[in-house]
N, C-alpha and C positions, 0 to 999 in steps of 0.2 A: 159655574162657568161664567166668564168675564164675555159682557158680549161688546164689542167695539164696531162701530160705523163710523168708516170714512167714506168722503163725497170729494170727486174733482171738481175744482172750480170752473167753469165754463162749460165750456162745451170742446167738442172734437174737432178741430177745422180736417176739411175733407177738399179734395182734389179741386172740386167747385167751388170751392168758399164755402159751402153749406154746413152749419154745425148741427152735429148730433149732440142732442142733451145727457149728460153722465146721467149713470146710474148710481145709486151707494151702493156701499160693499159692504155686507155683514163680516166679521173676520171672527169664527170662536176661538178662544184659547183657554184649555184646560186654567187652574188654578195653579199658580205657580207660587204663593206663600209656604215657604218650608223655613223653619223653625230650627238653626243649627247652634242654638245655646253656645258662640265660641267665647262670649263676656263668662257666661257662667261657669263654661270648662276651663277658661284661664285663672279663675279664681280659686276654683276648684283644686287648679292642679297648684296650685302658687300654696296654696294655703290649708286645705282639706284635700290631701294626698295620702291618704287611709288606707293601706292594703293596696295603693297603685289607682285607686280609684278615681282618683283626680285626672292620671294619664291615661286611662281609660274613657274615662268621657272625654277631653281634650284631640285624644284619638278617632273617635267617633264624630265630634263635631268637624274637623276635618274632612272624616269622609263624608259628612251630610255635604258639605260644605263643596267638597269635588263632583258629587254627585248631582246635585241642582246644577251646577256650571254648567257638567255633562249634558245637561237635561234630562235625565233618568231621575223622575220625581217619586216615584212607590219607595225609590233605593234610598235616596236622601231623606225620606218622610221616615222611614226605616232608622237610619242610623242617627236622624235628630231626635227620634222618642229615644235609643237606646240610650244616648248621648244624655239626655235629659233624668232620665231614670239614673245615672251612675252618679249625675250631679247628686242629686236628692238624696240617694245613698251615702256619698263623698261628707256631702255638709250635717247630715242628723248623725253621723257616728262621728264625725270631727268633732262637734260642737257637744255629744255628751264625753267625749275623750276630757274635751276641754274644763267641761265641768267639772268631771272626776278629778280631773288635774287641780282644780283649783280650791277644791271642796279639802284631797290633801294635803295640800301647800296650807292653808289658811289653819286646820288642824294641827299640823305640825309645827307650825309657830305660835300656836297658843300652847301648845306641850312644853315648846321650849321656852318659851316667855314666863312659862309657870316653874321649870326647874329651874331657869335662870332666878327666877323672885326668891325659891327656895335656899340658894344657895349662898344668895347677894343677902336677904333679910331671913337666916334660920328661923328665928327668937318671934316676928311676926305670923308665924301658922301657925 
């Protein structure tokens, strides 16, 4: 918990002219840092949109995002871990998609670059 004190300046004038000296004021307020990953769901959904996953966290940071406004923070703590966790899902099956993708592209032009040599120079193998 965030603990804040504020103090009036002066004093209190009073009917007499006599001031009364402020007190300070303690004021607690729960912790209000909540975590709505909406950079990482915008990425996510732009670019690593896997099975909807991307608009799924995107959707979620949202709600964290409406939820802290609200001030309902358990709910927004809520939907920025799920929101977080769909990221992380979203970008480790994008980026082995992507692999896979690039691992058969790179294969398959060496197959062809090899039947093309074949065809171009027989007399050469």
């Amino acid at each position: 918990m965030a603990m804040q004190s504020y103090s009036a300046p002066g004093g209190i004038p009073m009917q007499d002219n006599r001031a009364y000296a402020a007190q300070s004021v303690t004021v607690s307020m729960p912790d209000q840092k909540v975590s709505d990953d909406i950079i990482f769901s915008t990425f996510s959904l732009h670019f690593c949109n896997v099975c909807c996953l991307g608009f799924g966290a995107f959707y979620n940071s949202i709600k964290a995002r409406d939820s802290r406004l609200l001030g309902d923070f358990p709910k927004a703590r809520s939907y920025g871990a799920k929101a977080r966790r769909l990221n992380i899902a979203a970008v480790i099956i994008g980026s082995i998609l992507i692999l896979i993708f690039l691992i058969i592209f790179v294969k398959t032009y060496m197959q062809a670059t090899s039947i093309y040599n074949q065809i171009r120079y027989p007399y050469n193998y």
